[in-house]
C-alpha positions in Angstrom: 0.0 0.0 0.0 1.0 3.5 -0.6 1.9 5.7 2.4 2.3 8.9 0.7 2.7 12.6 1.9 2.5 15.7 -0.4 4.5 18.5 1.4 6.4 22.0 0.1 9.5 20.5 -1.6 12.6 22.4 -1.5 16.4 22.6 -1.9 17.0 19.0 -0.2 15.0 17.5 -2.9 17.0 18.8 -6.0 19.2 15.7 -6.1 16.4 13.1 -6.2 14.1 15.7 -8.1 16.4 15.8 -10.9 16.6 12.3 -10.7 12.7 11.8 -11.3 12.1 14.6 -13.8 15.3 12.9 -15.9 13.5 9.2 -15.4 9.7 11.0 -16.2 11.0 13.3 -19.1 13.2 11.0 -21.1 14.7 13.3 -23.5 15.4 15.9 -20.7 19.2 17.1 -20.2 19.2 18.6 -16.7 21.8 18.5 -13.7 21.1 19.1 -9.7 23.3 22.1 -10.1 21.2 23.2 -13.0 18.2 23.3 -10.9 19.5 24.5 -8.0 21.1 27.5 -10.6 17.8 28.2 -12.0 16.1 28.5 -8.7 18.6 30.9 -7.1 18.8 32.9 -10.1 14.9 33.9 -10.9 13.7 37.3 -9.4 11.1 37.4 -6.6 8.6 38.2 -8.6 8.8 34.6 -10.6 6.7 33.4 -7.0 7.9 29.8 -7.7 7.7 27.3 -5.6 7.8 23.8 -5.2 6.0 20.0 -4.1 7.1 16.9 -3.4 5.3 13.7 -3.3 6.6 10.8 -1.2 6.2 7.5 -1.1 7.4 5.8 2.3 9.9 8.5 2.6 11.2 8.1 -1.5 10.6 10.9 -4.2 7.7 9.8 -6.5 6.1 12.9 -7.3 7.5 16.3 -8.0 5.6 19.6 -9.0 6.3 23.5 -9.4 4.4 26.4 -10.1 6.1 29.7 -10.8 5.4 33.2 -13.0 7.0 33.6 -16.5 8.9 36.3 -15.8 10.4 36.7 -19.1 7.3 37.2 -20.8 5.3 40.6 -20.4 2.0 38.8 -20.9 2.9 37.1 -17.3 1.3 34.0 -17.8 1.4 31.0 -14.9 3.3 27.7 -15.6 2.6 24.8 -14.0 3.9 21.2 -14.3 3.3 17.6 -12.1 5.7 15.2 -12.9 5.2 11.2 -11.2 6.9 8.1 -11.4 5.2 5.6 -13.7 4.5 2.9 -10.6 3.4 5.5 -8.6 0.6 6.7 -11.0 -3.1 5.9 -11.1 -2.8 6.8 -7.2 -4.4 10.5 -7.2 -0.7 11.9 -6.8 -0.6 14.1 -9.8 -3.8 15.6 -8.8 -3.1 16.3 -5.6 0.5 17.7 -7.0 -1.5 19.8 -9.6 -4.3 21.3 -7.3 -1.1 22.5 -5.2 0.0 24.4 -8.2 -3.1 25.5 -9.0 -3.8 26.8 -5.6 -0.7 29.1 -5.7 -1.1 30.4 -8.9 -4.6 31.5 -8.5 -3.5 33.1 -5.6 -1.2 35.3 -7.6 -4.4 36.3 -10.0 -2.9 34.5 -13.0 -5.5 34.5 -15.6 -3.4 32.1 -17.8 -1.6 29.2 -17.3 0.7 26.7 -19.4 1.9 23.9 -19.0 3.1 20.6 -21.1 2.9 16.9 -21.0 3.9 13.7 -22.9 2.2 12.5 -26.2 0.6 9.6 -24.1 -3.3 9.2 -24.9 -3.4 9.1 -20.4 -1.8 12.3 -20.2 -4.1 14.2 -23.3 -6.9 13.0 -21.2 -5.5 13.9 -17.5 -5.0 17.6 -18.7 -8.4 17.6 -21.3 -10.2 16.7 -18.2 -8.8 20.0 -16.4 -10.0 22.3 -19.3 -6.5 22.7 -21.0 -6.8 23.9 -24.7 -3.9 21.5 -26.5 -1.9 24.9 -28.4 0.9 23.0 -30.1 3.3 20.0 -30.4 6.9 20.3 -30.0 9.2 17.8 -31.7 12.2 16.4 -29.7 14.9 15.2 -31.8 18.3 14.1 -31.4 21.9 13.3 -33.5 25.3 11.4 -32.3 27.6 15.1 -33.2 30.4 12.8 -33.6 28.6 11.8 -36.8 29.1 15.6 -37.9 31.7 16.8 -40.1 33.6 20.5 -39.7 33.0 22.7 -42.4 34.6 25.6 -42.7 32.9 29.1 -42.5 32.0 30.9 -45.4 34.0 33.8 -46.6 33.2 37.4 -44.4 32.1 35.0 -41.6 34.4 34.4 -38.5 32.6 31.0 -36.3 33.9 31.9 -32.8 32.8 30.1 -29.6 30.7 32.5 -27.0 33.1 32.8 -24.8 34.9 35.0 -26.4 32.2 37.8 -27.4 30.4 40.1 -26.0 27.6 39.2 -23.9 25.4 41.7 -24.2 25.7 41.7 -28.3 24.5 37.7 -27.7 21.6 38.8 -25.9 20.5 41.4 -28.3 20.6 38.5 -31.0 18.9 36.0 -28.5 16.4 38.6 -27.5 15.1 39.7 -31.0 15.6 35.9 -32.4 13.5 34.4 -29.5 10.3 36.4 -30.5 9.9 34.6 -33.6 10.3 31.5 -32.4 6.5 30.1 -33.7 4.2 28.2 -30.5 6.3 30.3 -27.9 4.7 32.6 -25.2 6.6 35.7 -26.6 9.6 36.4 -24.6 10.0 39.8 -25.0 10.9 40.7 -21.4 14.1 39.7 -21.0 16.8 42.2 -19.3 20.1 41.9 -19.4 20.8 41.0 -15.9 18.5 38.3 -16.0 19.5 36.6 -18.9 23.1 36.7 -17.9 21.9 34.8 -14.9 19.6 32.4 -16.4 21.5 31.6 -19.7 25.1 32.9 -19.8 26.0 31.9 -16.4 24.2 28.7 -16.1 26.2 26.1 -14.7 25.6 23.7 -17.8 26.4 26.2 -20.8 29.6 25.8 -22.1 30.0 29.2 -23.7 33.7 27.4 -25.7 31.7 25.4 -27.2 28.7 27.3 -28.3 29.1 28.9 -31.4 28.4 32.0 -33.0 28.3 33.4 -36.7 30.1 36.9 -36.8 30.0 39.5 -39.2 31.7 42.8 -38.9 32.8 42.2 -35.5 29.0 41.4 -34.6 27.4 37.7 -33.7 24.2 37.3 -36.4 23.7 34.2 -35.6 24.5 31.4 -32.9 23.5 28.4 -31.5 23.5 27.8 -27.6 24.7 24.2 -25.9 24.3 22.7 -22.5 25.8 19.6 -21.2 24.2 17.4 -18.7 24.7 13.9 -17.2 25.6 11.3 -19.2 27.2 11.9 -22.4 24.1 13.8 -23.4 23.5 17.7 -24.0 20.7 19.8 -25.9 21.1 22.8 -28.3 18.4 24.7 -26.5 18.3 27.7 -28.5 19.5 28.0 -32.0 18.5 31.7 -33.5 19.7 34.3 -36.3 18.9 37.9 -36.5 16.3 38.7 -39.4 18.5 40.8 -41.6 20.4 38.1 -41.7 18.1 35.2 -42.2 18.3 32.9 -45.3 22.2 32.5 -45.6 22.4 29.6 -43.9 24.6 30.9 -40.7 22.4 29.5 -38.5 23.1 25.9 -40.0 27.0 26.6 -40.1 26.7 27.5 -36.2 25.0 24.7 -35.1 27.1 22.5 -36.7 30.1 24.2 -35.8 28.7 23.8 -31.6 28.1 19.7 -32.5 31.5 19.4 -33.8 32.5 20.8 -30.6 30.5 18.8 -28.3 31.6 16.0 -30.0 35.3 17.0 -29.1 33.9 17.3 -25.0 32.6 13.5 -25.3 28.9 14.4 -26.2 27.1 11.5 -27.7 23.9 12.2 -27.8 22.4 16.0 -28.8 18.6 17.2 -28.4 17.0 19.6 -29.9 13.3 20.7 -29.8 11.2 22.6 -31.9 7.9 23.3 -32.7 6.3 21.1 -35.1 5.6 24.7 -37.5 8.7 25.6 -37.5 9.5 24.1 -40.9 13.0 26.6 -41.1 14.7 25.3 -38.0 13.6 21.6 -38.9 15.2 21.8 -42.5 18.5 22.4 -40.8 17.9 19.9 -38.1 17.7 17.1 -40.9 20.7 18.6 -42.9 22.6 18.1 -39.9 21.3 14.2 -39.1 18.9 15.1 -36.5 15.5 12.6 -36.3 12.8 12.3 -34.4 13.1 11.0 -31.1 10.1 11.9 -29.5 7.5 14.9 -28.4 5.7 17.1 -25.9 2.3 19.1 -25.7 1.9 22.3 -24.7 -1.0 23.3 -22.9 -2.8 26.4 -21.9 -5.9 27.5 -20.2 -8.6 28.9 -20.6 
């Protein structure tokens, strides 16, 4: 029999939370020290919090709730992750109505969220009047199946780490509001995205690369290294005047190359299932299908 306990989780649990959420979430690439760098690093006003479900005293059920900062429409986010054997028990509702609690308390009027592709989980969140928005495509490629190419002439491909951070962020920044089935993320200061991308424990800004032209980065693609041999390029982006010569392609396959070179044998990548520009390069560069997530919203 199940002797569980839903309670406020917090720092103690990041080790066996990362744990489940990499277990529940297959394709995820995440550390502890990524969690623990994300949750130090968001701004009071994010409001997020987390919940813990245990079973006999072991993890089975984790939960967070929190305020997209980053976004000026403010929207809620909420997601209930659970074990597979500990499902079917009433543990993700009980997770969810703790995240629903706290963010109506905050006077969200709209919240996201995502699940698997699995018919159970299209029914848990249908049943909770969720609207399904869009499909995003996880895929992956083995980099060391990726051959150098050289950069083509009036472009220099140098590695983050060497640039200018704030010139990446105005490139992230304008690239990320095209980015189709996204909340727009047009909110984004400086600080905070040195603290929540630049600075994250997991990027390896010398081996992220970026497309220069004239001195200035037009295009880049951004790689994180987890556990495992694994990574993700979690954001691959090119500024609009600049759209349609292929840099974007030559820096993502300049950052594969390179986490090839750190041991890397597995990459992710996820997009949404419209955005038929980013997937052309994905399959230039080997990358298939692995996989997929919903995305959510309500009302």
């Amino acid at each position: 029999m199940l002797r569980i306990m839903v309670r406020e989780g917090g720092s103690e649990d990041f080790g066996s939370a990362t744990e489940l959420l990499n277990r529940v979430w297959s394709h995820r690439v995440g550390s502890e020290r990524g969690l623990r760098h994300t949750a130090a690093a968001e701004p009071p006003d994010a409001h997020r919090r987390y919940w813990a479900a245990e079973d006999d005293g072991r993890l089975v059920g984790w939960a967070t709730a929190v305020i997209e900062y980053q976004s000026s429409e403010r929207p809620g986010f909420l997601q209930a992750s659970v074990l597979p054997e500990s499902r079917q028990t009433g543990l993700g509702t009980a997770l969810l109505a703790c995240c629903e609690t706290h963010l109506a308390g905050l006077g969200v009027a709209t919240v996201l969220s995502f699940t698997t592709p699995e018919e159970a989980s299209r029914r848990f969140a249908a049943a909770r009047d969720f609207r399904h928005t869009n499909t995003t495509r996880i895929s992956g490629v083995d980099p060391r199946t990726i051959e150098p190419q050289g950069a083509p002439a009036g472009v220099a491909l140098r590695p983050l780490a060497e640039l200018e951070p704030r010139k990446v962020w105005e490139l992230d920044a304008e690239a990320m509001q095209d980015v189709p089935g996204e909340v727009a993320m047009d909110d984004v200061s400086f600080e905070q995205w040195l603290k929540d991308y630049w600075r994250h424990p997991d990027t390896v800004l010398d081996a992220s690369v970026a497309a220069v032209i004239d001195g200035r980065p037009v295009a880049f693609s951004h790689l994180r290294i987890g556990p495992g041999g694994r990574a993700v390029t979690e954001m691959t982006g090119t500024l609009r005047d600049y759209r349609g010569r292929g840099l974007a392609l030559q820096a993502k396959r300049a950052t594969l190359v390179n986490a090839a070179k750190r041991g890397v044998e597995l990459v992710f990548t996820e997009n949404d299932e419209t955005n038929e520009p980013m997937l052309r390069i994905n399959e230039k560069l080997g990358y298939r299908p692995v996989g997929s997530t919903l995305r959510w919203s309500r009302p």
